[in-house]
N, C-alpha and C positions, 0 to 999 in steps of 0.2 A: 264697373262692378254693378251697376245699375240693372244689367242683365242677370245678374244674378239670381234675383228675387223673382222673376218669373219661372227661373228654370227649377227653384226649388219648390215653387208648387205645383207645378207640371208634373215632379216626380213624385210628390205625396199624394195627390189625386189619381196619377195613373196608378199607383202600387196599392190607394184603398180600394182600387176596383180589382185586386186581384186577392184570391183567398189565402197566397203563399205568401203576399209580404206582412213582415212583420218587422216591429220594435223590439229592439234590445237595447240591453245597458250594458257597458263596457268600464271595466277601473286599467288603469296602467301607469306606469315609472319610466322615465328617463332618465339620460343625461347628456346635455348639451353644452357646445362647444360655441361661444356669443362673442361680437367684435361689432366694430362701427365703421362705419362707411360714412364718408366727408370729406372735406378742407381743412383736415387739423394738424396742426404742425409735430406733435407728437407721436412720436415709433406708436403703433399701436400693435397688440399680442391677442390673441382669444383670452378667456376665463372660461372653467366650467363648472357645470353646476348640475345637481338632481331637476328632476321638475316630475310633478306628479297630478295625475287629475281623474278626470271620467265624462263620462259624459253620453250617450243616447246613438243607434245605428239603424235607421230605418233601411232594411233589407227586401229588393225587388226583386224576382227570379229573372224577370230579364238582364240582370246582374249591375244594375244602379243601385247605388247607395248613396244616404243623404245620413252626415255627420256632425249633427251642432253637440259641443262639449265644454267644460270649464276647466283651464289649468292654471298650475300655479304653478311661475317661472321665475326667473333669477337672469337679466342680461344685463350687459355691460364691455369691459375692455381692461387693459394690463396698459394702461400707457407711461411712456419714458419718454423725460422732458427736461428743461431747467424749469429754476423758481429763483429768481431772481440771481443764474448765474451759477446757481448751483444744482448742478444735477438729482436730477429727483425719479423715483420712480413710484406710482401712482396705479390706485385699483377701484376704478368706478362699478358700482353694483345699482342693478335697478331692477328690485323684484312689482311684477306682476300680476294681477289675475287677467287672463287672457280665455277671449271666448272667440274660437275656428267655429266654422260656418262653413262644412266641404261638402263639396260634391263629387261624384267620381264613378268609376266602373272596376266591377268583379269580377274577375275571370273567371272561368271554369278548372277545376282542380289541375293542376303539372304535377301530376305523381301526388303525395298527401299534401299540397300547398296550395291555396287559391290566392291568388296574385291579387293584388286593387290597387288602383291611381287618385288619389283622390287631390282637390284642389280649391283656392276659396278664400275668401275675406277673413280676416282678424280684428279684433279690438281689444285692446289691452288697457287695464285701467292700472294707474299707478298707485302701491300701497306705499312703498316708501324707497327711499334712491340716496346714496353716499357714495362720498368720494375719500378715501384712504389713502395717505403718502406718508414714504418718509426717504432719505438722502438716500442717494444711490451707495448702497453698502455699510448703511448707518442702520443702530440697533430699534432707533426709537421712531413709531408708525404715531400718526393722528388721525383723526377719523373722526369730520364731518357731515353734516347731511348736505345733499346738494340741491339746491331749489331752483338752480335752472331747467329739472328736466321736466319736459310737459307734463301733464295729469293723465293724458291719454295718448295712446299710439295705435294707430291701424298698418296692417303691413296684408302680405301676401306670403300663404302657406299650402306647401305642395308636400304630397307623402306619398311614398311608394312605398307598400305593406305587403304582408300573406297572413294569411291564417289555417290554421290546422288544427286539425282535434284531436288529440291527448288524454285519453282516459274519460271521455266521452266530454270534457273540458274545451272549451274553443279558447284557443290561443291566437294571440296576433303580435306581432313585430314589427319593427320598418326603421323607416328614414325617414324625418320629419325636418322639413327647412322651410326658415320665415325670412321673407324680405321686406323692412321699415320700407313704408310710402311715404310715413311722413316724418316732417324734422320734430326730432324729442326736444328739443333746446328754445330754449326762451330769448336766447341771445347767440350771438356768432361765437364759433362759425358753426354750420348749419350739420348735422349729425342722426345716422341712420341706422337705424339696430339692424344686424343679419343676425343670425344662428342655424347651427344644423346638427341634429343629433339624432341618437338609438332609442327606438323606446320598446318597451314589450309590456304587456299587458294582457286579459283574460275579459272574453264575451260571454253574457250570462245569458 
């Protein structure tokens, strides 16, 4: 990821030498579908969740674009296990503020829709993380905080977007998916956040 950082000022010095690029602000809503990848002996299911943010689009006519933003997320898992014997079913949640740092390229219009790839580092900081269980088909849930999961998580985030103009309004949409780099867990076994979701949103 190390390469990164030169590539993205490669793009903001090439695009302040041209008089068409320009910054924009972007707001948009999701919702994502979040699971873990590991050694864990429990069925694991997706959860899903809203997520909602914003965040900055520096726009190059040679059709690069460079997308640092702030969101606020909700991942986790649907796990089913015993607990000492007895079956349990379990719902881990772990909300973040997560800040993407992409890079990527604009197509040129397909009919009213401009197509972009974009791609790039994450950091997520931990606001707060619980774990919910209660018997498998039993009425009564508990719900603690859980302090094994790290305070920060970095992963890898890819999106495949369009945008289009709507009443002279710029709209965008896509497919947003993050892959954990690193273990969230303080202790075994070792545990990685995925998610992939819809989001749609409007550039100002």
């Amino acid at each position: 990821m190390r390469y990164l950082i030169p590539v993205f000022f490669a793009l903001l010095l090439s695009g302040t030498m041209t008089a068409d690029a320009q910054w924009r602000a972007q707001l948009h809503i999701g919702l994502a579908g979040s699971s873990f990848r590991g050694d864990i002996e429990s069925d694991k299911s997706p959860i899903y969740r809203l997520s909602g943010g914003g965040g900055l689009q520096f726009q190059s006519p040679t059709g690069f674009v460079f997308e640092p933003g702030v969101l606020y997320v909700q991942k986790g898992a649907q796990l089913d296990g015993e607990l000492d014997g007895i079956p349990i079913e379990a719902t881990s949640e772990i909300t973040y503020v997560e800040i993407p740092l992409l890079v990527g390229y604009r197509w040129r219009k397909i009919g009213s829709i401009r197509p972009k790839l974009l791609i790039g580092p994450t950091t997520s900081f931990r606001l707060e993380s619980s774990i919910s269980f209660q018997a498998l088909g039993g009425s009564l849930e508990q719900e603690e905080d859980d302090e094994s999961v790290q305070e920060r998580d970095t992963s890898l985030m890819v999106v495949l977007a369009g945008e289009t103009t709507v009443g002279g309004e710029t709209l965008v949409g896509g497919i947003r998916s993050s892959t954990g780099l690193t273990n969230i867990r303080s202790t075994n076994p070792e545990l990685y956040n995925t998610s992939i979701g819809l989001y749609f949103g409007i550039i100002f």
